[in-house]
C-alpha positions in Angstrom: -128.0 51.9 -109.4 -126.9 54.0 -106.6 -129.9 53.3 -104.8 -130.1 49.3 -105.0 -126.3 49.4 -103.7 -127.2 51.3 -100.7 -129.8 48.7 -99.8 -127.2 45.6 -100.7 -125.1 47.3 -98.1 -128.0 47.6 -95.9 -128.6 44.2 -95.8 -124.7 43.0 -95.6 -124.3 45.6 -92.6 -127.8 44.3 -90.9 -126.7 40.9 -91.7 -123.0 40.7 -90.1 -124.7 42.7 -87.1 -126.7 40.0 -85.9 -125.3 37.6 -83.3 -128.0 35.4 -83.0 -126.3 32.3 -84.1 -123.1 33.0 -83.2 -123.4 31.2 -79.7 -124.5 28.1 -81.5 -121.6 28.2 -83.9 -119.3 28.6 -81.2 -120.3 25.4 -79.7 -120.3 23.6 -82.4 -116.7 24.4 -83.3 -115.4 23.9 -79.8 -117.6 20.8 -79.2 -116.1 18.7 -82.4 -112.5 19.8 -80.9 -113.7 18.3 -77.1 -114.9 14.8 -78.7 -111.9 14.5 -80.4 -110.0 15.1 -77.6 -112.2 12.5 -75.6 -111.6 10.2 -78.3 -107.7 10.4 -78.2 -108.1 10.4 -74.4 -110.1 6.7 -74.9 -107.6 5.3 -76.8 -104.8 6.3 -74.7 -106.3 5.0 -71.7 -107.2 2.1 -73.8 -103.4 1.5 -74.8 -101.9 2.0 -71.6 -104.6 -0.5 -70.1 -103.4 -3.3 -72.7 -99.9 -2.6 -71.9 -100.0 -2.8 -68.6 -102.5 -6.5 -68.8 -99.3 -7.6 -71.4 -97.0 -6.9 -68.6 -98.7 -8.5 -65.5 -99.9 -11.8 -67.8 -95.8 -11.9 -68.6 -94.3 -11.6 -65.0 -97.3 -13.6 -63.6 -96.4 -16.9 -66.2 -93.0 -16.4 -65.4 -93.3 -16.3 -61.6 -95.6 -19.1 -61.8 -93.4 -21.5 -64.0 -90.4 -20.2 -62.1 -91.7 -21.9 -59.0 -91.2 -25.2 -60.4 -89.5 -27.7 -58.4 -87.6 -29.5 -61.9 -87.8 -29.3 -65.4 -90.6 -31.8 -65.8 -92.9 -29.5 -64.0 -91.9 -26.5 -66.7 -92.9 -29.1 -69.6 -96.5 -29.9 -68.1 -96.9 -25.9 -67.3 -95.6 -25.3 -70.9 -98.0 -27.6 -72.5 -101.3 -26.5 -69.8 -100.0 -23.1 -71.3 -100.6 -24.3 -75.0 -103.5 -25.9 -74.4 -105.2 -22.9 -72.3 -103.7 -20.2 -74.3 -106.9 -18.6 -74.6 -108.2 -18.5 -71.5 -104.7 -17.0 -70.7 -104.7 -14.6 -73.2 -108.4 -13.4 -72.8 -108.1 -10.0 -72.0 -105.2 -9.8 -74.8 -107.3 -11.6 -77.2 -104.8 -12.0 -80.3 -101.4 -12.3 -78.1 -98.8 -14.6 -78.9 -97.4 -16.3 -75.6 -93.4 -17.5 -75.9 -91.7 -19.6 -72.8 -88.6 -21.2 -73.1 -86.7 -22.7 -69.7 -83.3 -21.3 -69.9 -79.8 -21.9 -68.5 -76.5 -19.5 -68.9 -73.4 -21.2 -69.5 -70.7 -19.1 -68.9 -71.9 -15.6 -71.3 -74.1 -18.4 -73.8 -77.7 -18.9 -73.2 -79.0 -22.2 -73.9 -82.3 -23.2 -74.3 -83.7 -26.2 -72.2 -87.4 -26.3 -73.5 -90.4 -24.6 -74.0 -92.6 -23.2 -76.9 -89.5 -20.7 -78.4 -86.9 -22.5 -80.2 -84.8 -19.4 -80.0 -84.4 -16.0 -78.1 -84.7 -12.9 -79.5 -81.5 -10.4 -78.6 -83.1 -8.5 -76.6 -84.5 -11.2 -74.3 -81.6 -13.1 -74.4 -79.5 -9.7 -73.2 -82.3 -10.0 -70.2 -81.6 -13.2 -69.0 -78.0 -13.0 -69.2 -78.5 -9.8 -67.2 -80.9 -11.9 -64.5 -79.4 -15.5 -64.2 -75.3 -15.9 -63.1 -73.8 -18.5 -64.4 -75.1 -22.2 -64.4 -78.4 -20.8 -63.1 -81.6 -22.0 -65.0 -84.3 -19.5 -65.5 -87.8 -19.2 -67.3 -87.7 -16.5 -69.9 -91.4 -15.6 -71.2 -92.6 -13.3 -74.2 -95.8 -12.1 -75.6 -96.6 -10.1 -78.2 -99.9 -8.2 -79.1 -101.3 -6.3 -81.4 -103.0 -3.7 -80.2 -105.3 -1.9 -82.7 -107.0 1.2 -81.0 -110.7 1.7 -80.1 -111.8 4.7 -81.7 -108.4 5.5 -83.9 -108.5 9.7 -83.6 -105.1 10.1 -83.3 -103.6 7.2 -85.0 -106.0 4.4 -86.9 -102.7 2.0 -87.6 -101.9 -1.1 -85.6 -99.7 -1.2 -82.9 -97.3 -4.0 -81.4 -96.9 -4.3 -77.5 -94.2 -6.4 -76.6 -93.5 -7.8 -73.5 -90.6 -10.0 -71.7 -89.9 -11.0 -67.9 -86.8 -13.8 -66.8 -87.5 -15.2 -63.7 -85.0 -17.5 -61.6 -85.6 -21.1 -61.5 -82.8 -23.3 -59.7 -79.4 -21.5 -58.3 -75.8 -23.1 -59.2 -76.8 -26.3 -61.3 -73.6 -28.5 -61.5 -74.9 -30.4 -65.2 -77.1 -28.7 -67.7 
């Protein structure tokens, strides 16, 4: 009895001694931590990429509309937006684009036209902060949903929301 757990021990002792595989194990450890750090890494390059194409498709539709002359031009541009949305919103794919043509009167917002019948708070505390009053301005809004590539850190679906208020016409006498 004393003999067989002598040569249990043996092989135990001979056993943890050898460092053969520890290299490999090593690796493999460390390796499953590195690809999910790439992975996180993708999907927050991946993030910020969206964000950033949300913002510049926002500022660029409300320059653009902005640069109308009168308010018939915003209704064709809001329509070629409607009608184009995808082509727009390609590299968003799943984005919901809002316009509106906007005028303050006095600390009120009014809107004038355009795809959203109404403003959220936030976006109507924007233009207030951008246009004096009896100026008309195009406020613009898009929304995304952003659902990341590989999911590491986070699997669930995100919202990327964007808004820009660009000038229109200075001083209008009548809205």
């Amino acid at each position: 009895m004393h003999a067989e757990r002598r040569r249990r021990f043996r092989f135990t002792g001979a056993l943890a001694a050898d460092t053969s595989g520890a290299a490999a194990i090593e690796f493999a450890l460390l390796a499953t931590v590195l690809v999910a750090l790439l992975g996180a890494a993708v999907d927050l390059i991946d993030e910020q990429t969206r964000r950033r194409e949300v913002n510049r498709i926002t500022v660029e539709v409300a320059e653009a509309m902005a640069d109308c002359p009168d308010s018939d031009c915003v209704r064709q541009n809001v329509q070629t937006l409607i009608r184009h949305n995808g082509v727009i919103l390609s590299n968003v794919s799943g984005g919901a684009l809002g316009t509106a043509e906007v005028a303050r009167v006095g600390n009120a917002v009014v809107v004038l036209q355009g795809s959203m019948t109404y403003l959220p708070d936030d976006l109507k505390n924007e233009v207030l902060a951008v246009l004096e009053p009896r100026d008309v301005g195009v406020a613009v809004l898009l929304t995304y949903q952003y659902k990341p590539l590989i999911g590491l850190l986070s699997g669930r679906v995100r919202t990327i929301r964007r808004f820009a208020v660009a000038l229109r016409a200075k001083d209008i006498q009548t809205v």
